[in-house]
N, CA and C atoms as a LAMMPS dump frame, in Angstrom:
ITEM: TIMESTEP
0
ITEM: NUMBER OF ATOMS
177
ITEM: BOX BOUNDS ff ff ff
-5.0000000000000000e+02 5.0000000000000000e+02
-5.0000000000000000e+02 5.0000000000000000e+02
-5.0000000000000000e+02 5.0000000000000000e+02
ITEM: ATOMS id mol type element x y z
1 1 1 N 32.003 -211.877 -61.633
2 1 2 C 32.715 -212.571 -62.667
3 1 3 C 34.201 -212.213 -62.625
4 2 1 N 34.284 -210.401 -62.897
5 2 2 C 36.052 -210.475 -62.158
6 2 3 C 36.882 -210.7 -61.085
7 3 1 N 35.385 -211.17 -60.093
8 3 2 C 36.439 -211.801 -58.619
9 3 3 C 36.917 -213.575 -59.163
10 4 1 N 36.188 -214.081 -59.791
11 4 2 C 36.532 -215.342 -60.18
12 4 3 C 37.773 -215.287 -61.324
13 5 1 N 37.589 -214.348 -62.101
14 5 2 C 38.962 -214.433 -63.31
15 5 3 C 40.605 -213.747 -62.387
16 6 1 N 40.325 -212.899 -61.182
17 6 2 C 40.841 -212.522 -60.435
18 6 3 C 41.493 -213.909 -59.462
19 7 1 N 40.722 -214.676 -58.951
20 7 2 C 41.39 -215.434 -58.186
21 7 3 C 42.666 -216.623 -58.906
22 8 1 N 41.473 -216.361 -60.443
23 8 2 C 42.8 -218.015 -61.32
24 8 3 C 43.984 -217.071 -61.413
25 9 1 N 43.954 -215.765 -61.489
26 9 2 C 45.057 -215.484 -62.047
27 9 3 C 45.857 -215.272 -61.176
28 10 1 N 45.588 -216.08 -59.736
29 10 2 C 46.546 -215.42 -58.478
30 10 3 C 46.862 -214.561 -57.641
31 11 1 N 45.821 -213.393 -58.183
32 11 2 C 45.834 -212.072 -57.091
33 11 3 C 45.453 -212.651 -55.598
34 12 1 N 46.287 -211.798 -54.801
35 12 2 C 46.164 -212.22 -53.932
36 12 3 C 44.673 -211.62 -52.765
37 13 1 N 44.098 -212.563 -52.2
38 13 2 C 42.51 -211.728 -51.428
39 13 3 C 43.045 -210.515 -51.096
40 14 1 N 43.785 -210.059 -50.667
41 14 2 C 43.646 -209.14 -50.011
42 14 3 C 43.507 -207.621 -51.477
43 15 1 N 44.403 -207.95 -52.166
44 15 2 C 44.376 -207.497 -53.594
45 15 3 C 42.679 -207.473 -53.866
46 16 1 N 41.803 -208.527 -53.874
47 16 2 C 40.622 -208.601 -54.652
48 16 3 C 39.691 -207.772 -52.97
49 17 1 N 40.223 -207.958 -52.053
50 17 2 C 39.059 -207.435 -51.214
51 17 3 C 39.271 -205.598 -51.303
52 18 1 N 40.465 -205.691 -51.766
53 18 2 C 40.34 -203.673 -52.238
54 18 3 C 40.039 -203.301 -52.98
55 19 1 N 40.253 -204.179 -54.039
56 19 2 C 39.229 -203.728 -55.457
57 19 3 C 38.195 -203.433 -55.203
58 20 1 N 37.202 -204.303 -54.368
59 20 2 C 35.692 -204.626 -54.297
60 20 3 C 35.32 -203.226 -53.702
61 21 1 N 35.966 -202.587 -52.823
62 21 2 C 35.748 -201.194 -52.081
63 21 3 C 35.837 -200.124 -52.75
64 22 1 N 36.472 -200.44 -53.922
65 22 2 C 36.858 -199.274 -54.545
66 22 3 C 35.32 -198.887 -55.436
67 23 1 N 34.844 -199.451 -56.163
68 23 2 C 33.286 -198.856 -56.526
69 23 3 C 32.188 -198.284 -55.542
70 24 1 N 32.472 -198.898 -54.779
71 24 2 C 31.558 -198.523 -53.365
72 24 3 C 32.038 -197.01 -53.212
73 25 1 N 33.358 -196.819 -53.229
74 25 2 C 34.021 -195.431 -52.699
75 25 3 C 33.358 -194.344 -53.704
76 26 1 N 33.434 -194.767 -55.073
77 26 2 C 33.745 -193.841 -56.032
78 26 3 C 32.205 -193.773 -56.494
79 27 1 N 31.118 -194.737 -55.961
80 27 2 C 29.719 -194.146 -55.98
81 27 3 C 29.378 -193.458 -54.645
82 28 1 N 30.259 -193.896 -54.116
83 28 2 C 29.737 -193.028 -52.323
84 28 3 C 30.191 -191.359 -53.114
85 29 1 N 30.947 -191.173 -53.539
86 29 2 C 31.862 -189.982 -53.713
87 29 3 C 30.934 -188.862 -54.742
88 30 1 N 30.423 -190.352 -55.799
89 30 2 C 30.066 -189.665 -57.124
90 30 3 C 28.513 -189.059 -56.26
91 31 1 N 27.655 -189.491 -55.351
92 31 2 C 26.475 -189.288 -55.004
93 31 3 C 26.597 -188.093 -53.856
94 32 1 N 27.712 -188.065 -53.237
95 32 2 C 28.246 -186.559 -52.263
96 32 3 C 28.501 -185.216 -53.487
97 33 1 N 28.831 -185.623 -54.605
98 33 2 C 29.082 -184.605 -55.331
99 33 3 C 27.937 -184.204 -55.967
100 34 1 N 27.12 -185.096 -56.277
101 34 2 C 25.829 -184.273 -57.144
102 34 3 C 24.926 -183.989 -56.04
103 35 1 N 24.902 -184.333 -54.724
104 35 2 C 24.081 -183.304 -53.48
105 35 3 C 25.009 -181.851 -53.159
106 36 1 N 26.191 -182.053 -53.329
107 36 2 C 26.963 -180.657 -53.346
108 36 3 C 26.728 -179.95 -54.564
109 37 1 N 26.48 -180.258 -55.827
110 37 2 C 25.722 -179.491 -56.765
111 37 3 C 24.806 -179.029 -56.785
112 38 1 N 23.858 -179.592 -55.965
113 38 2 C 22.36 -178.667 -56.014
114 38 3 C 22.426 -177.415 -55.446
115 39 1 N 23.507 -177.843 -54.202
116 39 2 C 23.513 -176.267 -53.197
117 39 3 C 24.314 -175.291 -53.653
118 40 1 N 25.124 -175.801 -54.896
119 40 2 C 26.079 -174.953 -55.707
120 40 3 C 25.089 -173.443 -55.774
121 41 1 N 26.182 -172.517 -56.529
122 41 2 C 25.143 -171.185 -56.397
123 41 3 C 24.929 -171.349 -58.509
124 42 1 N 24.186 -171.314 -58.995
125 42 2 C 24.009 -171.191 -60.128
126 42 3 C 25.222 -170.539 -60.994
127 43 1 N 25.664 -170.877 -61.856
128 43 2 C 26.656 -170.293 -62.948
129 43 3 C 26.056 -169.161 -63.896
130 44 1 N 26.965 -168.251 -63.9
131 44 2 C 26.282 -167.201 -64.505
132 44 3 C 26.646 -167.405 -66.01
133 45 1 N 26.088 -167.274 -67.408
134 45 2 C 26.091 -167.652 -68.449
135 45 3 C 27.373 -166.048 -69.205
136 46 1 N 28.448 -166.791 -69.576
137 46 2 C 29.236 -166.392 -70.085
138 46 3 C 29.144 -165.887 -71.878
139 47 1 N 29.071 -164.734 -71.93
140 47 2 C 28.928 -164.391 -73.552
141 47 3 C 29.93 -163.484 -73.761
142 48 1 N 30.079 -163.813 -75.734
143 48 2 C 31.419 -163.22 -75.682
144 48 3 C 31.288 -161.617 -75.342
145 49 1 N 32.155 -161.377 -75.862
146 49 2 C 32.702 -159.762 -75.996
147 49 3 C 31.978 -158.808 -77.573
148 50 1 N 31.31 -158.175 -77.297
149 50 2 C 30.891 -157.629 -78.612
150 50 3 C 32.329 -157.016 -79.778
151 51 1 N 32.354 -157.194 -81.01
152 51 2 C 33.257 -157.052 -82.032
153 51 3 C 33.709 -155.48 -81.913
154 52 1 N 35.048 -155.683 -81.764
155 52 2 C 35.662 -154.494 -81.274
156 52 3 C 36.065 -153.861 -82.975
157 53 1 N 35.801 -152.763 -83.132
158 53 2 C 35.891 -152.275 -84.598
159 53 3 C 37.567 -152.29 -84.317
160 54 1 N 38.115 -151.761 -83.219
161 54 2 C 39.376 -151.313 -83.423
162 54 3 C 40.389 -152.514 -83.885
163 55 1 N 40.125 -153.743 -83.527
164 55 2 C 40.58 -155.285 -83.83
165 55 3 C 40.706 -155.669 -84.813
166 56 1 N 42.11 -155.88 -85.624
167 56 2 C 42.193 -156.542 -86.997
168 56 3 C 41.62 -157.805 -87.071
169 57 1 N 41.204 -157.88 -88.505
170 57 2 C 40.525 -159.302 -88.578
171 57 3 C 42.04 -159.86 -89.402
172 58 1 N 41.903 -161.317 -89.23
173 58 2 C 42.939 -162.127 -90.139
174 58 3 C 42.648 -162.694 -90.66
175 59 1 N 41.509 -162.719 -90.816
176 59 2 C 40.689 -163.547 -92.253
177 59 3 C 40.345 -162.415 -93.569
């Protein structure tokens, strides 16, 4: 449908034939990245810091 509202408005093909590549790229890309996530090494779970008595409170 946006290659047709694309052509009335004058873009030129070559304009609409790069668009068309560009989703292709950015699911080729998005599907390389979540197979590079699996082999990721697990994240280690971040917790805070236990309450330091020596630390003013400002509340």
């Amino acid at each position: 449908m946006w290659v047709l509202r694309a052509r009335c408005a004058g873009l030129p093909p070559r304009v609409i034939a790069r668009a068309k590549t560009i989703p292709v790229q950015l699911e080729s890309d998005d599907v390389m990245a979540s197979s590079l996530a699996h082999r990721a090494k697990p994240r280690t779970k971040i917790t805070a810091a236990p309450e330091d008595a020596a630390q003013l409170s400002f509340l």
